[in-house]
PASE-886956 format. One record per atom (N, C-alpha, C): x, y, z. Coordinates in steps of 0.1 Angstrom, whole numbers, plus 5000, padded with zeros to 4 digits. Layout:
BEGIN
XYZ...
This chain:
BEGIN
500849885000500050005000500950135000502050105006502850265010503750254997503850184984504150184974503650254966502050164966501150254958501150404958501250464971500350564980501950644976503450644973504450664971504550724954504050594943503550574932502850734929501450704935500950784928501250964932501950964943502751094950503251174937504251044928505451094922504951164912503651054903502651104891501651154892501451234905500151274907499851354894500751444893500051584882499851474872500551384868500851354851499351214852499451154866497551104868496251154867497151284869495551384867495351454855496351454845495951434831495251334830493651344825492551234822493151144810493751164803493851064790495150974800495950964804496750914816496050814826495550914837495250854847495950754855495250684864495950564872496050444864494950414854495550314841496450304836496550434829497850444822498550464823498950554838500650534845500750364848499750284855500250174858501050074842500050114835500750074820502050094818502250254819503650284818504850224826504150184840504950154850505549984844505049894835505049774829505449784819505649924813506549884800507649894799508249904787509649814788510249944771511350004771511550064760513050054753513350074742514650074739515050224733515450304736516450394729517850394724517750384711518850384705519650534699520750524711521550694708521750724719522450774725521950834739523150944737522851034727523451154720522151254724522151354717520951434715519951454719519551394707518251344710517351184718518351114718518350974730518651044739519451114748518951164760518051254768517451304756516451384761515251284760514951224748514151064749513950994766515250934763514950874775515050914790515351064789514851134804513151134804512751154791511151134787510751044794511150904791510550794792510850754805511950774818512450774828511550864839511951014834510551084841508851034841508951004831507251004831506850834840507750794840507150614850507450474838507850474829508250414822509550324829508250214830509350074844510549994835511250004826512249944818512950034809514150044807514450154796515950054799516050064781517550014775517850104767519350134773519850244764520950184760521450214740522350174738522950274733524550284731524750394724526450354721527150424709528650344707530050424709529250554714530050684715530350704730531350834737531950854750531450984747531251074763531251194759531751314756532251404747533051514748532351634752533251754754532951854757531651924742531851914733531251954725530351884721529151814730528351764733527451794741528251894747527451934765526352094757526252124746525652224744523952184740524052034734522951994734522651864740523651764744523151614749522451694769521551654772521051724787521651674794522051514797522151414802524051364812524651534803525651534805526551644809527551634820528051724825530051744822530151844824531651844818532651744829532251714838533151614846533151454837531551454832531851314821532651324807532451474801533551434797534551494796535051544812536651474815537151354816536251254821536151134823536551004810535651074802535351044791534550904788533650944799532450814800531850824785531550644783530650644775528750674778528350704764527650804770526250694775526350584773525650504777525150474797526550494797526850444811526650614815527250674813527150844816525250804821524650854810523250874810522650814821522950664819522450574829522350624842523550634846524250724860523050854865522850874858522151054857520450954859520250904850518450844851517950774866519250704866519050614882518850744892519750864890519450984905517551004899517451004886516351104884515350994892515050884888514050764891514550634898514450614909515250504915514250364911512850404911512050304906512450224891513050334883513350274867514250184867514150074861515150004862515750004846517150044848517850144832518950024828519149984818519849864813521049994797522349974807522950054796523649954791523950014778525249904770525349994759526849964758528050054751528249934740527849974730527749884720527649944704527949914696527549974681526449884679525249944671524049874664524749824648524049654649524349654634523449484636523749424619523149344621523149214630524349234640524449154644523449144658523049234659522849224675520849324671520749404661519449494662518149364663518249254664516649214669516949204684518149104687518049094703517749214710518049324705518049484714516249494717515649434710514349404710513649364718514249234730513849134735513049214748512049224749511549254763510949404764510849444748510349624744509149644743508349734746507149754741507049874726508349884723508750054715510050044713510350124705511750154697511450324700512750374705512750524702513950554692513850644683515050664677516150774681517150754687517650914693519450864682519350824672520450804661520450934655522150914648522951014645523450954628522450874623522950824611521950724607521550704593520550654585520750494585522250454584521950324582521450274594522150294610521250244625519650274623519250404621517650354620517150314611517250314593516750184587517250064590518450034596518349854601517249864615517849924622516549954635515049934631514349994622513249974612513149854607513749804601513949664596513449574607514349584620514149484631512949494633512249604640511249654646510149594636509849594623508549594615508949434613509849364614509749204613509649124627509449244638508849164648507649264654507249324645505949444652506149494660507349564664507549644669507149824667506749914674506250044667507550124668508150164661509350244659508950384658509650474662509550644664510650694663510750744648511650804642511950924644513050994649513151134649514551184642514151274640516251324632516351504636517351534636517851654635519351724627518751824625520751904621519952034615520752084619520852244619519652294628518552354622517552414630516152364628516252224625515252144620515452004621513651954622513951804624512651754619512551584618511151504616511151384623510251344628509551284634508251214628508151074632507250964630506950924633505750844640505750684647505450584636505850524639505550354627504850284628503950214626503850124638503150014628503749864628503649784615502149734619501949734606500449654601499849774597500249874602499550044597499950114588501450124589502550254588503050194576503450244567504950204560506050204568507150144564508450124571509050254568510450274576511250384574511750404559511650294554512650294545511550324529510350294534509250324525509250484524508950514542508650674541509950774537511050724538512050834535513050834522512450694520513550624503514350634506515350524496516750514500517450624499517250764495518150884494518550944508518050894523518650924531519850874535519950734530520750634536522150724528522650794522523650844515524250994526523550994541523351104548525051094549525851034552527351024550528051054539527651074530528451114517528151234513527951254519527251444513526051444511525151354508523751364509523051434515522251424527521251494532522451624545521651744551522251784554522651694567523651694576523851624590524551734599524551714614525351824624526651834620527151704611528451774609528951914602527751884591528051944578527552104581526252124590525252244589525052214607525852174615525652224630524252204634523952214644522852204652522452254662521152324666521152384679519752304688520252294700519652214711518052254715517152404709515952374709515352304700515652224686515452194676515252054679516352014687516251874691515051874702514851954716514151924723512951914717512451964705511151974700511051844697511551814685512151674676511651574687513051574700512251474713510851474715510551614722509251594727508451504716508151554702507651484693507651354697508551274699508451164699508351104711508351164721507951114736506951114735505851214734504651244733503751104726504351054713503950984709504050804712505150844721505550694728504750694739504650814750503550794760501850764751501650804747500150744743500150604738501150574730501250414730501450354740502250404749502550264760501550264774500250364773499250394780498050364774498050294763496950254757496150354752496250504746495550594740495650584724495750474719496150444706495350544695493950594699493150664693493950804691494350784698495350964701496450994689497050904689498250904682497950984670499051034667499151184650499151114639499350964636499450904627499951024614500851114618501351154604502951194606503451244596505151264597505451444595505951444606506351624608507251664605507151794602509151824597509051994601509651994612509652134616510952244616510752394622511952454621511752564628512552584639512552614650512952744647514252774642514452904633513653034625513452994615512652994602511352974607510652944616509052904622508852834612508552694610507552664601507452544606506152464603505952354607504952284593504652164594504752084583504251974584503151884580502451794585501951684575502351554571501751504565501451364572500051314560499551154564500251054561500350964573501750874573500850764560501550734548501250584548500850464549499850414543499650254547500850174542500950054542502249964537502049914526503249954517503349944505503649734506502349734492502749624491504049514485504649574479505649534472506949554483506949594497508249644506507849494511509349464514509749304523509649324536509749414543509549514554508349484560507449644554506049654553505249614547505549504537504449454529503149414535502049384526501249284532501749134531501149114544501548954550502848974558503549064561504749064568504449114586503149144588502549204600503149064612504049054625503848924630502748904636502448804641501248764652501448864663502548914670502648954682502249084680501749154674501249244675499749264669498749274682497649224681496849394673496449324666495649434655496349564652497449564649498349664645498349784659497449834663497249924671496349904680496449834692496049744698497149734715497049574714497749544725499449604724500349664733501149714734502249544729503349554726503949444721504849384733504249244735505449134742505849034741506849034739507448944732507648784743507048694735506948584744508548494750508448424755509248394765510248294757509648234749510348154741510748174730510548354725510948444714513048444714513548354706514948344702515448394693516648524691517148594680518548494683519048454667519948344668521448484672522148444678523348524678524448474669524848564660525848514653527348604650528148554647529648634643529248724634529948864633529748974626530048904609529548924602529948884584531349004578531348974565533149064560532049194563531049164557530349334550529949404563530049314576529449394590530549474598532249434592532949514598533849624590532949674577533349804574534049924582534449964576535150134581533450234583533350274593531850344596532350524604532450564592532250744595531150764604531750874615530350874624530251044622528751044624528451214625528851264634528851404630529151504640530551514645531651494638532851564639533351454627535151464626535751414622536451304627535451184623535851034632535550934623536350824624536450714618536450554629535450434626535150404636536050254627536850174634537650064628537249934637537249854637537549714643538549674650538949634659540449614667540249454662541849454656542149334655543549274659543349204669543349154675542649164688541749044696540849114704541649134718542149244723542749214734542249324745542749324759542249354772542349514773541849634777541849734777543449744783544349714793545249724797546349694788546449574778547149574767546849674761545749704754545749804743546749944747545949964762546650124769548550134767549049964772550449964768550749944757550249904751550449914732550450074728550050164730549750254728550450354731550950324749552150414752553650344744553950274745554850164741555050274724554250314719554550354702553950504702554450584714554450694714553550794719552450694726550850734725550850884738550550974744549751014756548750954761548050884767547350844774546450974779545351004775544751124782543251094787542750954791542050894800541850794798541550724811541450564808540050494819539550414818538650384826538050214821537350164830536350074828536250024815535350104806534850094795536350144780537150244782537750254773538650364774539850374766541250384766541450524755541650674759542050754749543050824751543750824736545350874736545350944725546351034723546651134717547951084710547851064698549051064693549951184684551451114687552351244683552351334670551651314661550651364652549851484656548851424668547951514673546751484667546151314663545051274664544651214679543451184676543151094690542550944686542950894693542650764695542150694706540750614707539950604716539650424712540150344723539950174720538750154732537750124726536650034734536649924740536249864749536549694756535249644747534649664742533949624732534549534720535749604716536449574704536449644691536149794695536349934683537150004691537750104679538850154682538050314671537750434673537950544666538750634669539050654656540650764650539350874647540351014651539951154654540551254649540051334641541451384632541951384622541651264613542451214607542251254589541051314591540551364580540351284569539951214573539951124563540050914563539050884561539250694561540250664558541150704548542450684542543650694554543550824560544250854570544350774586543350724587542350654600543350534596542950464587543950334585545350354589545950434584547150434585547850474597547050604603546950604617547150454629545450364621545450234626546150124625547250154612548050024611549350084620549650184622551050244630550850224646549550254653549550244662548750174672548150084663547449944668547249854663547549834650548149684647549049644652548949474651550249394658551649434659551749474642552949484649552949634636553949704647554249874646554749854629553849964624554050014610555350154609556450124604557250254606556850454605557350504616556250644608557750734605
């Protein structure tokens, strides 16, 4: 009883929103979420989903945090990155002071095909808080082949869009945006790298998509905007269109690709049953590409050979390295060049600086391959 009577203390205002209530906080208090990013827009997400009673939150993310991060990520303070926490474990840290009831599952990991269904297991939602096209079309991919509702959001410069998906209804990401975003790396669409970003643009972007995750995971399904926004925070303008039904011809969203576990498209909130198995498998050649990441000048490599964060650190001083933090999770050094170099216990390593994929390699064969490349 002094739970309950605790419970509803915390949500009173947000219970006394009628479309809410004591229903649908308890709902919230039973759901289960994934945010992928815990940059930007993933940590304003998932302070969302953390404040509001949201009883499970998985945060994944493959980045640490820098100073030049702290103008828009909320979630972070300049002692993290002195530290140079990843921002997974960072965030986490911060959500556990906000909500001791949430129970917050971090992991410092890159999204790819090896691992985006398991990220799934135990969700009622996908939030999107990504920094790049290919993580949320595979994220999309996973989500609509196990009915999952996915909530897309994006930003850069002084503008962003926003979606919910939600299969058996929606077209897939990859329907609503065509493949011309997935080129957001090559010069294609604009990104923070290219045209910067400012931090009310994103909190909108979030809100968008919180908003639309609380009424699904409270059972207000009737509520939902069922359309795709594209706003601008700058320039005022806002922009509204009707989301799609699912093209028949997508492998995705087609018809007949809806799974059972999601009861009438818009309906029962999604759970995945007990005996639901994503096979785990070794990364493939094509899964361990060279992967440019947004928002500065970084190149993200594969460590090969797999070894212990404390080897890496002495490999590193051993061929000239600075050491300018080290911890738990991962290892960054400055080399006599004046790039940076950051090894994950994960088994990634990103080169900083280097202007270039060309340059990152050779960076990577000098000062972390087996054996030292002459400079």
């Amino acid at each position: 009883m002094r739970h309950d009577r605790l419970v509803t203390e915390r949500y009173s205002r947000q219970i006394r929103f009628a479309p809410i209530g004591q229903a649908g906080q308890r709902k919230l208090g039973d759901a289960g979420v994934l945010v992928v990013g815990a940059g930007a827009l993933g940590a304003s997400l998932a302070q969302h989903m953390v404040r509001s009673g949201a009883g499970f939150v998985r945060l994944v993310d493959r980045d640490y945090v820098e100073l030049s991060n702290l103008h828009r990520q909320t979630l972070f303070d300049e002692e993290d990155a002195r530290a140079a926490l990843p921002k997974a474990v960072a965030a986490a840290a911060k959500l556990r002071r906000m909500n001791g009831g949430a129970r917050i599952e971090a992991l410092v990991a890159d999204v790819g095909k090896r691992n985006a269904e398991s990220l799934l297991m135990g969700v009622d939602l996908v939030l999107d808080g990504t920094d790049n096209a290919e993580t949320r079309l595979l994220m999309s991919d996973a989500c609509f082949a196990h009915g999952v509702p996915f909530v897309y959001g994006g930003v850069a410069g002084s503008s962003g869009m926003s979606a919910m998906l939600v299969p058996g209804k929606h077209v897939c990401l990859r329907c609503l945006l065509g493949e011309t975003e997935a080129s957001d790396t090559d010069g294609g669409a604009p990104t923070c790298d290219t045209i910067g970003v400012i931090a009310p643009a994103v909190e909108l972007i979030a809100g968008l998509q919180a908003v639309e995750a609380i009424k699904w995971l409270t059972g207000n399904f009737h509520a939902l905007r069922d359309t795709w926004v594209s706003a601008d925070v700058w320039n005022f303008a806002l922009k509204e269109w009707k989301l799609p039904p699912p093209r028949e011809s997508c492998v995705h969203c087609g018809a007949g690709r809806l799974p059972e576990r999601l009861h009438e498209a818009v309906g029962k909130p999604h759970a995945p049953s007990a005996d639901w198995q994503v096979e785990e498998r070794e990364p493939q050649p094509d899964e361990e590409k060279v992967v440019v990441l947004c928002g500065r000048d970084t190149v993200q490599l594969a460590l090969r050979p797999a070894l212990g964060l404390p080897e890496w650190e002495k490999r590193l001083s051993s061929r000239g390295c600075e050491i300018t933090a080290s911890n738990a999770y991962l290892i960054r050094a400055l080399t006599a060049e004046g790039e940076r170099i950051v090894v994950f216990s994960d088994g990634r390593s990103l080169i900083q600086g280097a202007g270039g994929v060309e340059r990152a390699e050779e960076i990577y064969r000098s000062y972390l391959a087996e054996e030292e490349v002459p400079r």
